[in-house]
N, C-alpha and C positions, 0 to 999 in steps of 0.2 A: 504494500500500500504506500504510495507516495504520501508527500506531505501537502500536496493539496489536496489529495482527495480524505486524510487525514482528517486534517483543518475544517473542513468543511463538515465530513461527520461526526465531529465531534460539537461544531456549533450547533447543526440541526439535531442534535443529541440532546440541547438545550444548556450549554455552555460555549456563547459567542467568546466571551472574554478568553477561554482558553482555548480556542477556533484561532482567535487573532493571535494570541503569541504562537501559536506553532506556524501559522501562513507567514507570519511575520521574521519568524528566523530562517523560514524556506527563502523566503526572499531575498535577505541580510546575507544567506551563506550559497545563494547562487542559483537557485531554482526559480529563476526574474522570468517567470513566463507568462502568458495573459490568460492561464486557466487559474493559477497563484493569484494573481492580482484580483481577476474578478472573485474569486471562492472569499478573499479577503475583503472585498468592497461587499460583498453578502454578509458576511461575518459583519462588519460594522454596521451594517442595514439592520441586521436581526437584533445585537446589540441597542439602536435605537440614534447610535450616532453617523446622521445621515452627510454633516458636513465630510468626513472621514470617509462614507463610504465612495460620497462622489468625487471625491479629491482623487481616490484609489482609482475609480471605474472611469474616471477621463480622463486615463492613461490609456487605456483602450478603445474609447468610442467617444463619438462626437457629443456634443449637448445637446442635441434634438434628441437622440439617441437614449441616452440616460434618463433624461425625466420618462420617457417610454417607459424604462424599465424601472 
């Protein structure tokens, strides 16, 4: 199991906060890909902190885009 898919089942597990720091050191230590970054911009969306999650996910997709999502 990689660490973004990790990350992510472990937020919708019902633990964002610890969703984010493991997407967040996959990141830090090399695994910069846009399935990481968006699993982490969900992680801060479920969290509740949406400044953070769009900062994350407009590394990826345009602003028409993200408010979509």
């Amino acid at each position: 199991l990689d660490a973004a898919d990790y990350g992510l089942a472990i937020t919708l597990a019902g633990s964002p906060q610890q969703g984010i720091e493991v997407l967040s050191n996959a990141l830090k230590y090399g695994e910069n890909t846009a399935k990481t970054r968006q699993n982490l911009a969900y992680a801060f969306a479920l969290k509740g902190d949406w400044r953070s999650a769009r900062l994350v996910a407009a590394q990826d997709l345009s602003a028409d885009q993200i408010d979509a999502r």
